[in-house]
Structure formats: C-alpha cells, structure tokens
C-alpha positions in Angstrom: 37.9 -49.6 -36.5 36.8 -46.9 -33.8 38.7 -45.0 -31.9 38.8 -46.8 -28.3 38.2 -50.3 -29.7 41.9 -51.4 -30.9 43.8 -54.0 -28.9 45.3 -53.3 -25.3 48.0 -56.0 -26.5 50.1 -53.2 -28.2 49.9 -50.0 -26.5 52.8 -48.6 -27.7 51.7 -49.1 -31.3 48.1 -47.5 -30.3 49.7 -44.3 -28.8 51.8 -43.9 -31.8 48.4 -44.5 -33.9 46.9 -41.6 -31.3 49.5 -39.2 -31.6 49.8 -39.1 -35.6 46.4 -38.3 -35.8 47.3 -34.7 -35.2 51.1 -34.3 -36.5 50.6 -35.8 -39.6 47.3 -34.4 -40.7 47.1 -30.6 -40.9 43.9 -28.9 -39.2 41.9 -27.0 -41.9 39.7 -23.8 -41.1 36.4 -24.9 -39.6 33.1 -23.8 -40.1 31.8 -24.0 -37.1 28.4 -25.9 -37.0 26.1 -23.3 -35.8 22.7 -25.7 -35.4 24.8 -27.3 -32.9 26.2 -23.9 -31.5 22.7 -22.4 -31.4 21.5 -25.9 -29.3 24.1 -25.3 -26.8 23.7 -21.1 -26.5 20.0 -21.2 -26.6 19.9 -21.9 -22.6 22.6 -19.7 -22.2 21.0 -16.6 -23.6 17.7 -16.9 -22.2 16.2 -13.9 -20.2 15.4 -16.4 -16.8 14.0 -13.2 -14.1 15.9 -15.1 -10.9 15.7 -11.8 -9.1 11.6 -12.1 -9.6 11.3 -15.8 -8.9 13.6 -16.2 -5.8 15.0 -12.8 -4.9 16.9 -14.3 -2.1 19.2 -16.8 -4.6 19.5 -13.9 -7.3 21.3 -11.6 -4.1 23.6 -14.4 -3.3 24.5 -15.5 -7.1 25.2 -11.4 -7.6 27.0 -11.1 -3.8 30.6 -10.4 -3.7 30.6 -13.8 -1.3 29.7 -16.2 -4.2 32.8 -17.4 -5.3 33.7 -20.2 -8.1 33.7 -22.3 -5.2 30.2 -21.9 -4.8 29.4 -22.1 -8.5 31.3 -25.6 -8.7 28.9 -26.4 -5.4 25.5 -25.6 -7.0 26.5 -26.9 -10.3 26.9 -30.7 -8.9 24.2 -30.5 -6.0 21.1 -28.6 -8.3 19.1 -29.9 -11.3 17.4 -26.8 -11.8 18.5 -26.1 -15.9 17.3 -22.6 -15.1 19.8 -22.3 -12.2 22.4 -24.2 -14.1 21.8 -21.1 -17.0 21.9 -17.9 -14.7 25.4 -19.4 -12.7 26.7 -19.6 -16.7 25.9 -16.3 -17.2 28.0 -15.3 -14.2 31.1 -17.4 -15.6 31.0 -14.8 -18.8 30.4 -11.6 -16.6 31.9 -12.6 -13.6 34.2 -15.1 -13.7 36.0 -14.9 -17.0 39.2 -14.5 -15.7 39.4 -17.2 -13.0 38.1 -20.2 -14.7 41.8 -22.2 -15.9 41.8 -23.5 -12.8 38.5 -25.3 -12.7 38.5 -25.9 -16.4 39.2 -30.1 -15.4 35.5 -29.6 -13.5 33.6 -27.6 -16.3 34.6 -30.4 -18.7 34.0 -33.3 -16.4 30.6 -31.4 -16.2 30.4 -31.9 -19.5 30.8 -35.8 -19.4 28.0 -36.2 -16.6 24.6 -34.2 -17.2 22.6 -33.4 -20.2 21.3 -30.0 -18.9 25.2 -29.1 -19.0 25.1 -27.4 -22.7 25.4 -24.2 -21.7 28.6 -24.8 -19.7 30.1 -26.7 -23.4 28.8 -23.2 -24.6 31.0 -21.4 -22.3 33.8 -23.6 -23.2 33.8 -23.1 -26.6 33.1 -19.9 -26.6 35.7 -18.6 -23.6 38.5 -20.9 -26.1 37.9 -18.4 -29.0 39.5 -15.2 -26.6 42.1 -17.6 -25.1 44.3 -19.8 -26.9 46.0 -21.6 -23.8 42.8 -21.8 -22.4 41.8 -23.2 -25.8 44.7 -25.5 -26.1 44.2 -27.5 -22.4 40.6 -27.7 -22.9 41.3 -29.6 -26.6 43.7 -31.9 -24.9 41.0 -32.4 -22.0 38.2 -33.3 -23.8 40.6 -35.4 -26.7 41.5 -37.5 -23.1 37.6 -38.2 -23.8 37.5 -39.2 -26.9 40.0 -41.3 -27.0 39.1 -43.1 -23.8 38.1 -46.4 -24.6 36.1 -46.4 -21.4 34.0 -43.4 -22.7 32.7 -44.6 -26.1 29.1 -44.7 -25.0 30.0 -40.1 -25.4 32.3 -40.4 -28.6 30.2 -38.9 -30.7 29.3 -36.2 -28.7 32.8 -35.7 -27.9 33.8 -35.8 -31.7 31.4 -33.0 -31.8 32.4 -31.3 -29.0 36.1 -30.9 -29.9 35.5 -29.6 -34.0 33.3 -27.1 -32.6 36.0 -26.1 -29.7 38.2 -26.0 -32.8 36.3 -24.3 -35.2 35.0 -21.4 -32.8 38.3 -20.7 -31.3 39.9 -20.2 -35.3 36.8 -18.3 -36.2 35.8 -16.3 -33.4 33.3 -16.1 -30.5 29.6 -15.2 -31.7 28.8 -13.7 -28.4 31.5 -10.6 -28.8 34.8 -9.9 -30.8 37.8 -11.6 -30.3 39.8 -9.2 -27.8 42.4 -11.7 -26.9 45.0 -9.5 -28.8 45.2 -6.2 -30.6 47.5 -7.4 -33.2 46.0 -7.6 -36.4 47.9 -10.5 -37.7 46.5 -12.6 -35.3 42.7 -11.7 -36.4 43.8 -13.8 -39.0 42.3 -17.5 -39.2 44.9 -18.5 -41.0 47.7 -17.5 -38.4 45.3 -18.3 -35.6 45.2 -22.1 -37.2 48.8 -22.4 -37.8 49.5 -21.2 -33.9 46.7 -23.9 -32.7 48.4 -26.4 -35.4 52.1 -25.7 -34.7 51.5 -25.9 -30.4 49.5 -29.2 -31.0 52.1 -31.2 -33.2 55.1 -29.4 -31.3 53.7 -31.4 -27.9 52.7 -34.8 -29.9 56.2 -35.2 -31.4 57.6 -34.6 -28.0 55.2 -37.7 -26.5 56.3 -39.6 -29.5 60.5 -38.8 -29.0 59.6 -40.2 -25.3 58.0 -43.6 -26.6 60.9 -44.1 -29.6 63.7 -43.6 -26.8 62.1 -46.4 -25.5 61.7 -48.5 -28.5 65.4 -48.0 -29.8 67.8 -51.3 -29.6 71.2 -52.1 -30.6 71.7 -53.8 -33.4 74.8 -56.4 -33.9 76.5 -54.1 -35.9 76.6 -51.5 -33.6 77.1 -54.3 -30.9 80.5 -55.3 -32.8 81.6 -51.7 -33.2 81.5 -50.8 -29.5 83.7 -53.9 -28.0 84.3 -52.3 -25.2 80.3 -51.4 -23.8 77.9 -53.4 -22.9 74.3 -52.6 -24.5 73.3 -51.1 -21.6 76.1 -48.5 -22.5 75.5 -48.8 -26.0 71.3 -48.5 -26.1 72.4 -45.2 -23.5 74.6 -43.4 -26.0 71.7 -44.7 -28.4 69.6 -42.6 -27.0 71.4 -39.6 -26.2 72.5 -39.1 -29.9 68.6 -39.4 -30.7 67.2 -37.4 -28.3 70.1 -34.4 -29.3 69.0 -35.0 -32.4 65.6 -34.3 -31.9 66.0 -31.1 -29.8 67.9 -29.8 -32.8 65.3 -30.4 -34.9 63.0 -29.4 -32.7 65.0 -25.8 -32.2 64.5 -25.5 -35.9 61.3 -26.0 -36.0 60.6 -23.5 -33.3 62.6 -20.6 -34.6 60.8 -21.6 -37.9 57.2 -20.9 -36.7 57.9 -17.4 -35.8 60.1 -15.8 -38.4 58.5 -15.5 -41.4 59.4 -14.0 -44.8 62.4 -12.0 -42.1 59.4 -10.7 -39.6 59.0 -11.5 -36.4 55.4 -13.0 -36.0 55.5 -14.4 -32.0 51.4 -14.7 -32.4 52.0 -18.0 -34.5 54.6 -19.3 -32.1 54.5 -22.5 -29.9 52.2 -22.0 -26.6 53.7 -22.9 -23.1 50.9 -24.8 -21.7 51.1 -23.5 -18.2 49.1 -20.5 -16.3 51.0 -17.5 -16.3 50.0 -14.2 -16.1 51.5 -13.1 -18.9 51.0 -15.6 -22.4 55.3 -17.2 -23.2 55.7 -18.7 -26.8 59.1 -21.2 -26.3 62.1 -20.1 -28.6 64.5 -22.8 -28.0 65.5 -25.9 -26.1 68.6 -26.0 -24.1 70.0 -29.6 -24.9 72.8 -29.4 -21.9 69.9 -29.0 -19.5 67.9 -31.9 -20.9 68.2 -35.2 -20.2 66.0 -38.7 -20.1 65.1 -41.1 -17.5 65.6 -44.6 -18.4 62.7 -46.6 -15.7 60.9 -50.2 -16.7 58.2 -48.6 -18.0 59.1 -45.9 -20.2 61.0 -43.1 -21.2 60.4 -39.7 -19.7 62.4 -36.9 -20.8 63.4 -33.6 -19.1 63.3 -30.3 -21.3 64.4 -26.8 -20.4 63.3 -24.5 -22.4 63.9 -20.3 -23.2 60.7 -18.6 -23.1 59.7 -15.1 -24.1 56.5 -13.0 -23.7 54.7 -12.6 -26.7 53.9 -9.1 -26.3 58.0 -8.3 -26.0 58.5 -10.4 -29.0 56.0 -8.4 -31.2 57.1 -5.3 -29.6 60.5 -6.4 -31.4 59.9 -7.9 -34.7 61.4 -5.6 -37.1 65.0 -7.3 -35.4 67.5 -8.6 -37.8 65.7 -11.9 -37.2 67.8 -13.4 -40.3 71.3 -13.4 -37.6 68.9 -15.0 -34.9 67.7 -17.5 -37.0 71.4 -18.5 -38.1 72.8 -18.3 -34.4 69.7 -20.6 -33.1 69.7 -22.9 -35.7 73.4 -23.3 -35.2 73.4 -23.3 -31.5 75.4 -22.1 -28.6 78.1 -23.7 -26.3 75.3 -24.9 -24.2 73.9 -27.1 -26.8 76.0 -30.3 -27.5 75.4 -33.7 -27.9 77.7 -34.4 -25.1 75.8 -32.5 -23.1 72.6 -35.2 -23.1 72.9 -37.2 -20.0 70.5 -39.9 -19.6 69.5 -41.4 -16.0 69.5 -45.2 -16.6 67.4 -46.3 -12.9 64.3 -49.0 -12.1 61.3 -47.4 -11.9 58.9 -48.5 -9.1 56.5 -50.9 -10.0 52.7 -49.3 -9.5 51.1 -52.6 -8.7 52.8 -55.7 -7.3 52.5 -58.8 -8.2 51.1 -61.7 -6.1 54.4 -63.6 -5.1 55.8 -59.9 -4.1 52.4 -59.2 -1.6 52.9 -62.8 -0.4 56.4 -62.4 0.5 55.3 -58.5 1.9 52.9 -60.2 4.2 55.5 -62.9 5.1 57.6 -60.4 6.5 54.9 -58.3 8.2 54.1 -61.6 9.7 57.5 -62.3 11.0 58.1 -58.8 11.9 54.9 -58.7 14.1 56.5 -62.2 15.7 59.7 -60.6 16.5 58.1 -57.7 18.3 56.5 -60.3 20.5 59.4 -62.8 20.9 62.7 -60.2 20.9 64.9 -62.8 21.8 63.9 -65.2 19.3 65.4 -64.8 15.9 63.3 -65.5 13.2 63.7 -66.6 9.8 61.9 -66.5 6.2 62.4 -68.9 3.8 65.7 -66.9 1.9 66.6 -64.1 4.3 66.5 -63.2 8.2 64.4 -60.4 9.1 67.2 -58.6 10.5 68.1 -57.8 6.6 65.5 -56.3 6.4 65.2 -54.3 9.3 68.4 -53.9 10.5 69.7 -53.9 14.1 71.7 -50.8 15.4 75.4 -50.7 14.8 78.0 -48.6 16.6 78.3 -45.4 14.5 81.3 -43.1 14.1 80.1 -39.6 12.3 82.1 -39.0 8.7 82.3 -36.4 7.1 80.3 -34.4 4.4 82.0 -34.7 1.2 79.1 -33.8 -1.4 76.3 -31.1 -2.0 73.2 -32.7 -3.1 72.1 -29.3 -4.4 75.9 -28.8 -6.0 74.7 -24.9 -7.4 71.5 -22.8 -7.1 69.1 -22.8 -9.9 68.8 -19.1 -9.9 72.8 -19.0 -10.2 72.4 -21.4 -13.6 69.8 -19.4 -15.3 71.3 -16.5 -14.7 74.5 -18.0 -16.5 71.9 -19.3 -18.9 70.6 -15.8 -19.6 74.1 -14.1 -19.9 75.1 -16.6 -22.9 71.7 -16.2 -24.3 70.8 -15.3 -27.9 67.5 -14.2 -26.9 69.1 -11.9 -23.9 68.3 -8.7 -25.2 64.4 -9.5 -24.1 63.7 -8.9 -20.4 60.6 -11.4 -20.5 63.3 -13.9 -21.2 62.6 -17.0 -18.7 63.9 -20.8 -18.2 61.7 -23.2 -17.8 61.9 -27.1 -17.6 59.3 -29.8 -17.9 58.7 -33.3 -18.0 57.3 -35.0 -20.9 55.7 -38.2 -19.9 54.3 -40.6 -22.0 52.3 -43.8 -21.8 51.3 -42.5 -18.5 47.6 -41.2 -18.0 48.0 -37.9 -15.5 44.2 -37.0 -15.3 44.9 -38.1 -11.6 48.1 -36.5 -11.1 46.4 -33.0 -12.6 43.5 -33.1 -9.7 45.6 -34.3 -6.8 47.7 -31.4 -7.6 44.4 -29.1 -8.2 43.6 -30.2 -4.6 47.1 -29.2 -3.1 46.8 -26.1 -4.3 43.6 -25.1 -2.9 44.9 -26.3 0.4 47.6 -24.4 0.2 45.3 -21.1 -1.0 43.3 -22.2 2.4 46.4 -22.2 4.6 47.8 -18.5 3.4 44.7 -17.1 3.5 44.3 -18.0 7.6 48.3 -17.2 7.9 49.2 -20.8 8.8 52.5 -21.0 8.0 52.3 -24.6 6.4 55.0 -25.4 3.2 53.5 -27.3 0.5 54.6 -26.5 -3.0 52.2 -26.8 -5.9 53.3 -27.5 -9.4 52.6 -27.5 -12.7 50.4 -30.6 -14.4 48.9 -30.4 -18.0 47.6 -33.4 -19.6 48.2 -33.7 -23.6 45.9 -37.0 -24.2 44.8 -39.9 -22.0 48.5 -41.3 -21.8 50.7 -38.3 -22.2 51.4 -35.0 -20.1 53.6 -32.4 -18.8 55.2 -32.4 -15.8 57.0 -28.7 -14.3 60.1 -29.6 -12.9 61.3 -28.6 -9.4 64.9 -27.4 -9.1 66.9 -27.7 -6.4 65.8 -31.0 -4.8 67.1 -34.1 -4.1 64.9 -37.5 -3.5 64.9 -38.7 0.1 65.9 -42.4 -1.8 69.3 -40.6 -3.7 70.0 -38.8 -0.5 69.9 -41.8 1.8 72.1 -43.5 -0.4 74.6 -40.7 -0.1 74.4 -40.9 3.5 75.0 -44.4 3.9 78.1 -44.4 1.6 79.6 -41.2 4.1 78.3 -42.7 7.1 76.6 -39.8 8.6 73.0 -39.7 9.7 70.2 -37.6 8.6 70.0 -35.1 11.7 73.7 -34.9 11.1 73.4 -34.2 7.4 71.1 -31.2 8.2 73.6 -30.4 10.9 76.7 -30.1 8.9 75.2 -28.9 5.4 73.2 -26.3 6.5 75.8 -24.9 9.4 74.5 -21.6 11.0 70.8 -22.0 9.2 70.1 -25.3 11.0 67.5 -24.1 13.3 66.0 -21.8 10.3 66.3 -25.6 7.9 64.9 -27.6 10.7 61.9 -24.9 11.4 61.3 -25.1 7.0 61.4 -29.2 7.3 58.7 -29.0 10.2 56.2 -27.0 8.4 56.7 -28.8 5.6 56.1 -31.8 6.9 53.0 -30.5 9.0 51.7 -29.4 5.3 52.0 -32.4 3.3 51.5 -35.0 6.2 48.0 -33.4 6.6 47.6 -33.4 2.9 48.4 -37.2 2.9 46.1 -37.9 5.6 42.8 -36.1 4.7 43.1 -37.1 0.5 44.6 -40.5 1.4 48.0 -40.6 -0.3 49.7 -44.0 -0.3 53.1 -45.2 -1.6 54.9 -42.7 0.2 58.4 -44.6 0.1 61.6 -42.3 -0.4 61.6 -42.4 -4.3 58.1 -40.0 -4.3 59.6 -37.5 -1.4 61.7 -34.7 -2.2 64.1 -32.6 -0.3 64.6 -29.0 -1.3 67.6 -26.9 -0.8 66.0 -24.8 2.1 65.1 -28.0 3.9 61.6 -28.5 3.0 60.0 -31.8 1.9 57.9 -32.0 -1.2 55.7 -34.7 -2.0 55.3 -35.8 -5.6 53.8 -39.1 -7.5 50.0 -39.4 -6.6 48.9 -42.5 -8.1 47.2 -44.1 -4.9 44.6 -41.5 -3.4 41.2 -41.4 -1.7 41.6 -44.8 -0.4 43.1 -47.2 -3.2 46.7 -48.1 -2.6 49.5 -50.5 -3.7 49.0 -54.4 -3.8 45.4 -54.4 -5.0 43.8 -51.9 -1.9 45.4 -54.5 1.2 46.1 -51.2 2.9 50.1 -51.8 3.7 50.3 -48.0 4.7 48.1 -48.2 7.5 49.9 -45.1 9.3 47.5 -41.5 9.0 50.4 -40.0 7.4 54.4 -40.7 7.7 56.6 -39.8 10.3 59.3 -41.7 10.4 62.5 -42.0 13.1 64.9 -39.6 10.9 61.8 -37.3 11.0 61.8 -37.2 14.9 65.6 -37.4 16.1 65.8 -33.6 13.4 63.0 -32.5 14.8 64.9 -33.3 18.8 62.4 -36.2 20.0 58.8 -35.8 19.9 59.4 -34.2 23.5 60.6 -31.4 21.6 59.4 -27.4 20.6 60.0 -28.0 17.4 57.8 -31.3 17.4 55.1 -29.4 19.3 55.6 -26.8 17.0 55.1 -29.3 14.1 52.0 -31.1 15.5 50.2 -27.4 15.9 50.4 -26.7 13.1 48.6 -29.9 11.8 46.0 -29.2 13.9 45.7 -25.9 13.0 45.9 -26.8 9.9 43.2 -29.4 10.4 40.9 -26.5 11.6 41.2 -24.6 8.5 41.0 -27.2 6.3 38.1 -28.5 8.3 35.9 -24.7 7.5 36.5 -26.1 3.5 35.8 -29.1 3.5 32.9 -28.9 0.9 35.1 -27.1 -1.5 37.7 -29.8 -1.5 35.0 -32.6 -1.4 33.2 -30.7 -4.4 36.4 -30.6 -6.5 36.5 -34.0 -6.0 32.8 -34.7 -6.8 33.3 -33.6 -9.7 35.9 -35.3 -11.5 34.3 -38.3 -10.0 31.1 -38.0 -11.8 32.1 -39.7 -15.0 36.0 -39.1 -15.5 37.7 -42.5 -15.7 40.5 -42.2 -12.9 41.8 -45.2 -11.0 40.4 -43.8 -7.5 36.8 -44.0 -8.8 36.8 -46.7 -11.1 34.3 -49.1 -9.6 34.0 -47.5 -6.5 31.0 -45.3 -4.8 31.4 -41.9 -5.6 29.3 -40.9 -2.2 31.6 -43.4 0.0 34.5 -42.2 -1.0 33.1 -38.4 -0.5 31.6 -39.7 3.1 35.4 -41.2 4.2 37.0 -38.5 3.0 34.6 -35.6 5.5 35.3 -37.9 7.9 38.6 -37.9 8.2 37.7 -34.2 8.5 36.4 -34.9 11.5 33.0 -32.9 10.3 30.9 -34.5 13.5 33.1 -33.0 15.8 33.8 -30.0 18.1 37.3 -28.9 18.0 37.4 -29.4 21.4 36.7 -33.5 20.4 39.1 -33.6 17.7 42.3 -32.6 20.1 42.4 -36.2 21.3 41.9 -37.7 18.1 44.5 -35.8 16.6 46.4 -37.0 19.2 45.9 -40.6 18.3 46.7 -40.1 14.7 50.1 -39.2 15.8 50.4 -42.0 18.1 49.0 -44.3 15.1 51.9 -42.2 12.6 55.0 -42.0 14.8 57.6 -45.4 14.4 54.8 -46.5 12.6 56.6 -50.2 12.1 53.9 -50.9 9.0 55.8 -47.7 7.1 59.2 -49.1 8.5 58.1 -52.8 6.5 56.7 -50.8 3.7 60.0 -48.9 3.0 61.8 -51.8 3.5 59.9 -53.8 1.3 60.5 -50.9 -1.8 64.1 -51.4 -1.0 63.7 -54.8 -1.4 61.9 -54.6 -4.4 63.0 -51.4 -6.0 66.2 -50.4 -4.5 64.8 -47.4 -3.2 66.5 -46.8 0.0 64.3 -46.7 3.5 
C-alpha cells in the first residue's frame, strides 16, 4: 500500500506506522542523483543578461530596497522562468543568510509551479552548508509526502526529499561545504549519523507522546492500588513511563557525542529552532517535564540543557568518561517523583450538532432577555441566568496565591548552579512542547505572520506587545511547540479568582502593588497588539483557555486553529466581535472614558496604519502557503477571496482620514460584545473553561 492511502479509521496505528519509518531504518549515504540535480540547476546557472533586456528590473533586483519581501512578491505574482532564475540567483548571493524564515514559502513554492526547479535547487543545495536548515526543510517537505491529500506530487516529493538528503551528506556541487571548519564533520559518515541521530531523537519523542496516550491499567495493577481510582492509577502509569523514557533518552544523548572518550558535539542532537548560534541538547531535566493529559492526546513538556557546539568542540579533550557517568546517573533534579502530569479536558476543535443547537438556543434566549429584562426566560434544562449570571454583592478577599510562584530566570539560574554541564558558558534551558497527532502547518504560519507584525510595529516605534514563539513542524501530525514561562491562562487564573473572591482589576491591583500603573500600561499594549492581530488575520476561538497572562501583565495569545475566516461550529460565525474586549478588560483599563483606554485604542489605530503600508507582505506570506499546502483555512475555499477579505479589513480603499470612524465602529462592534460574553459562556459550559 502507498503512503497516504491507509485507513483514517486508525490514526494512531498510522502515525506509529509514519514515525518508524525513520527510527527503525537507518539512513545510508546517498548518491545523490545528479540527472535530476543537473534538471533542477540547469535554470539556475544560466547566464540570463537582465541588466540588457530590462535595465530598469535588473537596478531594483540589485537595489539595497529589494528585500525577501519583495522576492516572495515576484515569485507568486510573475511567470517569467527567466525572472524566476535571476531572483534565485539573488537567494545564493544575496540572501543566504535570511532565508529560515521563509523556508515554509520556498517549499510551498515548490508544491505549486513547475517553473519552480531552481528554488528546489536552492533548497537542496543551501541544506548541504546548514544542517538545521537541512533538518526543517526534510520534515517540511516529509509533511508532503505523507499527506494523503498530496499524492497526485508523491513521487516528486519522494524525489525531492533523497536528493535533500543525499546533497546535504555529500556536499553542495555549487561550492565547498563551509558550514564548519572541523574536520570531523567533513565526514559523511559523522554528517549522516548527526542527520540520523536528530531525526530518530524527535520521532521517538512523537511516539512517547502517542504511547502515554495508549497506556491502560490492567486488573492486576487495578487490584494492587485499592486505594486509587484508574484515573490515579493510568496517571502514575504514565509518569513512571514518561521518566523512564527521559532516562533513556539522557543516555542516548550523552551517547551520540562521546565517542571512543572524545568529545564529538558535531554528531550531537540538533535543537530545531533559529538561533544565532547552532545548540546540540545534552540532557533532559525530568523535574521540569511534565505531560498534559486532554481528550485528544498526550502532549508532553520537555526542558532541556543546551550547549553551543562550537564551546563543546572547543572542549573535547574533557574527562568526558566522569560526565558520561554523572549524566547517565543523574542529578537531584532528575527523579521520578519529580514527573507531574496535568490530567484536564481539552477543548473540543469542532462541536458537534446538539452542542451548536443548544449554543444557538441560548443566543436566542439571550437576545430575548435583552429585549424583555423583566421577563425571565427559560431553556429546556437550565435558566439563562446560569449562564450569564446576574450581579451579586461583592466583598474584596484577599490574595492568597502567586500565579507566577518564582521567576523563570531565578530557576534556571538554580538549574545552572547544580548543573553538570556548568563549566560551559553557552549553557542554556530551554523547554518545548512535543505535540503529536496534531498537524501545526497552520500553527507555524499564523505564528510566521505575528512575527512579521511585530518586525512591522518596532520598526515604526509603536510600542505594541505581541510575543512570537517558537513553531517547527516534525511531520504532518507532529511538532514542537517553545514554551512560554511565566504565564498563567486567563481560564486557571479566573478560577483562582473566583475561589478568593476578588476581581480582576483587583487582582492586578493587589499583586502587582506599586507597578500597577506600569502592569496596566504592559496589559494595554498588549492587548492593542494582539486584538489588531486577531482582527486583520481573523483569529477565532478566543475563549480563556487560548489567552495567556504573563508575569509583567501582558496578554499573549496562543492556539490558532480558526484563522482567515473559518471558525468553530462549522464557519456559523459565533465570534462576530472584530476582536475581544471584554468587561474585566475595561474596568483595568478605568472605563473606556479612560487615558489608558484612549491610550489603548491609539495604538490600534496606529497600529492599523502601519500594518496597513504592509499589507502585501502579509497577504503574500499568505498567498503562498495557500497555493497548494493543505491547511484547514484554504481547504476548499478561494485563495483570491480569502486574500480580498483579508486587504479589506485593511481598509486598503481608504484614506486614513476614512478609516478613524470605522475604527471607531469596530470598537463599538468589540466592546461588551454579548456574542463573546455567550461564546465564553458557552466553553464554560462545554469545556469548563472559565469566562
């Protein structure tokens, strides 16, 4: 059978099938197929005189002003293949450097347009002097292959990824390998077994996530623990195997870089995510790691010691024999007891129809209620009023926990200090989270276009907060997620409030003491930041399980499976509101009579402006992902609508002098809007996730 055409009944069984397909079958040493090389580099290499046939395009393409930006732009809107060719050149000679970011565009490219060989030339070629690079573009393009929406391109795919193999073990053919000096690493064996140990290393971790969620107590385990239920039992369960598995894991990675009692960091495992400098990972700290137990499945939290290669290399004639025995052993911060696993419902991504029924039921008698206050109203099982809930007479408490209990910087530095690997300065702790069963290829470009907005905002000096993080994909139903310290959920919060009675302006009153006005000014740019984010890309299902709250006071969005226009319920557009601003919102921020709410809606518009001066770039990002990549914000949609709704809520047609008033009625459609009110209380409702 072909990969793609198994059953969708067991997809557990088909990931597991996916994943073994690396881990259990060694890579050998490829000869790369150079008639298919030469097919792709033919275009790429050929002398095209731009500056003769259009002098005016060649001074642009060569113009400190033409940006990858612009590249990405001529790239989707021009057919010319001689165009196409020249603009390639410029990513080897002029762009080399800055092309990580766009490498989700270059292979969607890739997916779309025959004339695209030579950028699959650069590809392969830029994958043989950068191994991360390398790495993310294999587990790109494997998303691809193993798409079963995509098999119409499997063979070219199948192609595509034993060259991107093969050249990057072998070497480029264009110019000499210079991503290190190290002559170790010149070899193709050690350049395999660094490829081959950074593959399987990720694909076990996808498969520990989708066993935790397989594992079950059996009766004899039932009758040995009288006294817990299974819930308790399947949780220790799965805290002895995952503390199991970092152990072995830890023993593997000390294992892939000591060698015959030298240090040899250039074979070592590859963190995935862009740095300036290139981190190998040299142990996993088990007290800091810890599952989540949802409907769905199983993610787990990691938190890992990194180390520059370079430093490690610098240092490999160490008595690596005593390192080896202390990290195979461990360190007080690695005990089973440590594992803590988060047992919790996971919100459900679509809902079925008895749930939208009821939904609209409520909307309904909500909608009633405004017009007839008087009148109480009834569903068939519950009065409104539970679920939105009249004003009681409120007597302050008092604060009696910290949400963010000790500063991250103050546990890694205690991290470092009991360290075995403290000696290196490069030394670095860094947490992720493995997600399996869960295709991120949407996640990975919602957070490509946050960024950019937030590279757009600093560059005008508009001080909006958004905070971009870390997405890599490792197949088309597995990823890696950076983790963000120091937050707490708006849902976990508002729980904590309710059980000490205190309100949310209070909370930020008594917990931030003398900083209040500084927390308040960080919440309101925040907010300005990602409520203009939500708006223009059309984020939905923002209830309080998928907003964060960060020890300065600053809200970070995260969870972006509803964009550009698709949303919960099958698209019957519950989350009417531009963007969400809800009654805690307003009473922090003093009343929308306020500064600091004027402050907050300037800043939108301003905001607005700037984002309004890019708006090709952002629809161009867009553009191309949407040209072939299976994502559930294209699929069966119009490419060109959704690129048309999405300039117009840029307001492209107007002056800014125009757009003032319709700013204005954005906020008047956003503020108490009692559609997010329902919405929230509907997730509460359904998913315990407190409004």
């Amino acid at each position: 059978m072909k990969i793609g055409e198994e059953s969708n009944s067991n997809e557990e069984q088909l990931e597991l099938k996916q994943q073994n397909s690396i881990s259990n079958n060694k890579l050998n040493i490829v000869e790369v197929d150079k008639k298919y090389i030469d097919e792709l580099t033919k275009k790429v290499h050929y002398k095209y005189n731009l500056k003769q046939k259009n002098g005016s395009l060649y001074d642009l393409f060569t113009s400190e002003y033409f940006t990858m930006d612009f590249l990405i732009d001529y790239l989707i809107h021009k057919e010319d293949i001689f165009i196409v060719d020249f603009i390639t050149n410029l990513l080897y000679e002029k762009f080399k450097n800055n092309t990580y970011y766009y490498l989700p565009q270059l292979c969607a490219f890739t997916l779309s347009k025959k004339y695209f060989a030579p950028i699959e030339a650069f590809i392969i070629d830029h994958s043989a002097e950068d191994l991360m690079f390398a790495v993310s573009a294999n587990w790109i393009v494997d998303s691809y292959l193993k798409d079963s929406r995509l098999l119409h391109r499997q063979k070219h795919f199948i192609k595509f990824t034993e060259c991107l193999e093969g050249i990057m073990i072998n070497g480029s053919k264009k110019e000499k390998n210079k991503a290190y000096d190290n002559k170790f690493y010149m070899d193709k064996e050690k350049k395999l077994e660094q490829f081959d140990n950074t593959l399987n290393f990720y694909t076990k971790l996808n498969r520990t996530c989708l066993k935790l969620k397989d594992l079950k107590p059996d009766n004899a385990m039932i009758d040995s623990n009288p006294n817990l239920t299974q819930i308790e039992i399947l949780k220790k369960m799965r805290r002895k195997y995952l503390y199991d598995k970092i152990k072995a894991f830890n023993d593997d990675i000390i294992n892939t870089f000591i060698k015959n009692k030298i240090f040899d960091p250039y074979i070592g495992i590859i963190l995935p995510f862009e740095q300036k400098t290139k981190k190998i990972i040299v142990h996993i700290l088990s007290q800091y790691s810890f599952f989540f137990a949802t409907k769905e499945r199983i993610p787990v939290k990691l938190t890992m010691e990194c180390l520059d290669i370079d430093e490690l290399n610098e240092n490999k004639e160490m008595d690596v024999e005593v390192l080896r025995t202390q990290t195979s052993h461990g360190n007080e911060l690695d005990n089973e007891n440590n594992i803590i696993g988060m047992e919790s419902d996971e919100k459900k991504k679509e809902m079925s129809k008895n749930e939208i029924a009821e939904m609209l039921k409520i909307i309904e008698n909500v909608k009633y209620q405004n017009a007839h206050p008087n009148e109480e109203v009834k569903t068939d099982e519950q009065n409104v009023s539970q679920v939105q809930p009249k004003a009681e007479e409120h007597e302050p408490g008092n604060i009696t926990f910290n949400p963010f209990v000790k500063p991250w910087k103050e546990t890694e530095k205690e991290i470092k200090e009991k360290s075995n690997f403290k000696m290196f300065n490069s030394l670095s702790i860094i947490s992720f989270i493995v997600k399996a069963k869960d295709d991120l290829r949407q996640e990975v470009m919602t957070m490509q276009l946050i960024k950019k907005y937030d590279e757009i905002f600093r560059s005008e000096n508009i001080p909006l907060k958004l905070h971009p993080y870390e997405i890599i994909i490792t197949s088309n139903s597995s990823g890696l997620i950076e983790f963000i310290p120091d937050t707490i959920s708006f849902d976990a919060l508002k729980k904590k409030l309710l059980e000490n009675n205190i309100t949310f302006l209070e909370f930020f009153q008594k917990h931030f003491g003398d900083d209040f006005e500084e927390s308040q000014k960080n919440f309101a740019e925040s907010l300005a930041g990602y409520s203009l984010v939500c708006y223009l890309l059309a984020i939905k299902d923002r209830h309080n399980g998928n907003i964060l709250l960060n020890k300065d006071g600053c809200i970070i969005h995260i969870d972006f499976g509803f964009i550009l226009g698709i949303s919960p319920g099958g698209n019957l557009n519950f989350e009417n509101a531009p963007f969400k601003i809800t009654k805690d919102y307003i009473n922090l921020m003093g009343g929308i009579d306020s500064s600091i709410f004027c402050y907050f809606k300037s800043l939108f518009l301003r905001g607005l402006f700037a984002a309004r001066r890019k708006v090709d770039v952002i629809a161009n990002l867009i553009e191309a992902m949407g040209l072939g990549v299976p994502m559930p914000c294209f699929n069966g949609r119009n490419l060109k609508e959704i690129i048309t709704a999405f300039k117009e809520r840029c307001f492209v047609k107007f002056s800014e002098v125009e757009i003032v008033p319709l700013v204005n009625n954005l906020f008047d459609k956003s503020v108490n809007s009692w559609r997010t009110t329902q919405y929230d209380y509907f997730q509460k409702l359904t998913n315990n996730i407190q409004p």
